[in-house]
Structure formats: C-alpha cells, structure tokens
C-alpha positions in Angstrom: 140.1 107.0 101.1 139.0 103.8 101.2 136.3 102.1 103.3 136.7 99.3 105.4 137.5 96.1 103.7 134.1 95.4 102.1 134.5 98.2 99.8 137.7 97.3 98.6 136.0 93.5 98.0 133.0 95.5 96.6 135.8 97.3 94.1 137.9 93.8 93.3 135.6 91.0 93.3 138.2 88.7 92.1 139.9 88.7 95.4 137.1 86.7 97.1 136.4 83.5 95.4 132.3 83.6 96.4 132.7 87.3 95.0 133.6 86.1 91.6 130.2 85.8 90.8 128.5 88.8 89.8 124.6 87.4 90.7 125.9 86.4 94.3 127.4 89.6 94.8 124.3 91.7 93.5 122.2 89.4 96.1 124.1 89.5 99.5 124.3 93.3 98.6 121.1 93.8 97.5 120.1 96.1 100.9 122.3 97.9 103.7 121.9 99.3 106.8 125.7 99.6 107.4 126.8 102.2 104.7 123.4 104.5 105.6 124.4 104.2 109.4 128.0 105.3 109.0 126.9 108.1 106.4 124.7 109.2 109.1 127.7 109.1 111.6 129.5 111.4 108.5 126.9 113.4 108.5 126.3 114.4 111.7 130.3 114.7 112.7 130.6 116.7 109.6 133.1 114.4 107.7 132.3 114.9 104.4 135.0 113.2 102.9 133.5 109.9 104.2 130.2 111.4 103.4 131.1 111.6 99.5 132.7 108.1 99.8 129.4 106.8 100.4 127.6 108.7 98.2 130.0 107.7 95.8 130.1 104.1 96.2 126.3 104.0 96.6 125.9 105.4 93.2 129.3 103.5 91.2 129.6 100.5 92.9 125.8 99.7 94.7 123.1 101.2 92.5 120.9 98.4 92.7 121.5 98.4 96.5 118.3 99.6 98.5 120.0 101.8 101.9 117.8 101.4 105.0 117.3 102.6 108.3 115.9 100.7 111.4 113.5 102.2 113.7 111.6 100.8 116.8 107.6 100.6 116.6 105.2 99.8 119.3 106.0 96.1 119.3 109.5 96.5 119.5 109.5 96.3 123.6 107.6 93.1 123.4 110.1 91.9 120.7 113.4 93.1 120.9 114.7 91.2 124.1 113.5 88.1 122.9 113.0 88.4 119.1 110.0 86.3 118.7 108.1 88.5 116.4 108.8 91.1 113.7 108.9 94.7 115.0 110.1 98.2 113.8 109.9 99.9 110.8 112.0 100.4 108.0 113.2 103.7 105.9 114.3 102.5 102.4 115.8 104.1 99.5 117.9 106.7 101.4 119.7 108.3 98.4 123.2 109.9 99.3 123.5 111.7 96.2 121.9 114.9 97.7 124.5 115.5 100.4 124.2 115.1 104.2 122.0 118.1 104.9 118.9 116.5 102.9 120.0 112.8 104.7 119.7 114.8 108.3 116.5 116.3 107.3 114.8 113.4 105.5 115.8 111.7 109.2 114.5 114.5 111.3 111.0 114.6 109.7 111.3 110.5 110.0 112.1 110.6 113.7 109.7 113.0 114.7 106.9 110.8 113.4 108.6 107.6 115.2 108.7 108.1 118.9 108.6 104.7 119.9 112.4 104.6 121.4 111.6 106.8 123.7 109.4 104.3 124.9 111.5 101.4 125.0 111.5 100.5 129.2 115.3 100.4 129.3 115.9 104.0 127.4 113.1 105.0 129.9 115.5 103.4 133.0 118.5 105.5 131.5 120.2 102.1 130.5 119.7 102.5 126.4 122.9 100.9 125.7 120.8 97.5 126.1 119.4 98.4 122.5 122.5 98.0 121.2 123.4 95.1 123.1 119.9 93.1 122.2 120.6 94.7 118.5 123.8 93.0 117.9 122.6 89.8 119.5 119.6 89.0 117.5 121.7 91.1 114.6 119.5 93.8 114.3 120.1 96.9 112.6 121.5 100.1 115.1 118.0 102.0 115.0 118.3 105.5 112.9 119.0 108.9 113.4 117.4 110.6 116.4 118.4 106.9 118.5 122.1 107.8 117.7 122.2 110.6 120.1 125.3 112.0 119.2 126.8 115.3 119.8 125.3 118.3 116.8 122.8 115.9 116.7 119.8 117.9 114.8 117.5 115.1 115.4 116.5 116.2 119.0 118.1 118.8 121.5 120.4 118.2 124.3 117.4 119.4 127.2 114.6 117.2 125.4 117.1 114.1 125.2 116.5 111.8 128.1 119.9 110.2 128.6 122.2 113.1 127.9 123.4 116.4 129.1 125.3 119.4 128.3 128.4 120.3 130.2 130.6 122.8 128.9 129.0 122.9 125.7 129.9 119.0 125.3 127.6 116.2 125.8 128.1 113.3 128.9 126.0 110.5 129.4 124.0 109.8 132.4 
C-alpha cells in the first residue's frame, strides 16, 4: 500500500527536482507531525496495515526524522486565535516500531498529564471544531491523542468526553 504522494517522493527522489538532493530532503523532513497523526488515526481504527506502513517507512525511509505530537498548554487560549506567542507542548521521538498498543498507551499516560484542551473556551462552548479551524490557519499541528476524540478512543471515555455521546453503541457529536 502506498501512502499518499509524499511517500512515493520520499521513496523516488528523482521524481522531484528539489528532491534530488539528499541534504534538502533530510532537512524539510527532519520532524513530522503528519505521519504520527495518521498512525494515531491507524491505531485507534485498528488498521494495522497502515499502522506497519508507518512504522515501516519511519524506520527505512525517515530514521533521522523526529515524529511529534502537538498538545495545548495554558497559554494556548491566549495564543491560538491569534498566534502571537508560542504555546503548547510538544511529544517527540514517538517510535512506531513497537506497534499501536504501546503508541496508544505512551499517548494515554501523555494526555492524562495534559488537560489543557479541555480548557480551551470554545471546546468548553461545545464548538471544538474551531481548534482545527485556528490549527490549519496559523498551520498548526492537529493536537494529539485524547483531542482526537474518535470512536474506541482509549484516551478518555464516551461519559467523561465533553462533546460526545453514545447512541446505540456509536458515538454522535453534540
């Protein structure tokens, strides 16, 4: 399977003409928070065929590549509308190697010592897709784990989540 078309300019630099160059390639590549984010997604819909993709080009194609995740800190409400200062806090050298059980756990112990989404004013008003929205306009990582919210989600159960329920056994948003 392959993944998107970065990997398969990751896996033939020749095809792009900046890529030719092994030094810029090591240095626009040199951190991600895309690959940890959609192994996170893998991980937590149970697709471990993308899971091992990742793992696999993480380990083959990115070694010296540090994988991050984002999370909101007590300045982030003061920051991330406007993006005047630094804020959040950073998770690096998420190794994929161990499979998506140790990623989910090493996020779970993360998350429940970084409550400060839960905080932001808008997740508070029920309208959290805003962090997303301010995210990609001042292009800002998706924040980690537990922010994710997604169905099987170990990071935080349905009840205690603050913008979902359960119905049926699935999950809606408010």
């Amino acid at each position: 399977m392959e993944l998107f078309h970065l990997h398969y300019a990751l896996e033939t630099p020749n095809a792009n003409p900046v890529g030719k160059d092994a030094k810029y390639r090591e240095t626009v590549t040199n951190a991600s928070v895309l690959y940890p984010l959609v192994a996170l997604l893998g991980a937590l819909l149970k697709d471990d065929e993308l899971f091992a993709v990742l793992a696999t080009l993480q380990s083959e194609t990115l070694p010296y590549s540090n994988f991050q995740y984002w999370f909101p800190d007590a300045a982030t409400e003061d920051n991330l509308y406007t993006n005047h200062d630094l804020h959040g806090l950073t998770l690096s050298d998420i190794g994929l190697q161990d499979g998506p059980d140790a990623v989910l756990k090493q996020l779970s112990a993360e998350c429940d010592q970084l409550p400060d989404f839960w905080k932001l004013s808008c997740v508070q008003q029920g309208r959290w897709p805003l962090v997303l929205v301010a995210c990609r306009h001042y292009r800002l990582p998706i924040p980690g784990a537990r922010e994710c919210s997604l169905p099987n989600s170990i990071c935080a159960p349905m009840s205690d989540n603050p913008f979902t329920s359960r119905r049926a056994g699935s999950m809606t948003l408010r």
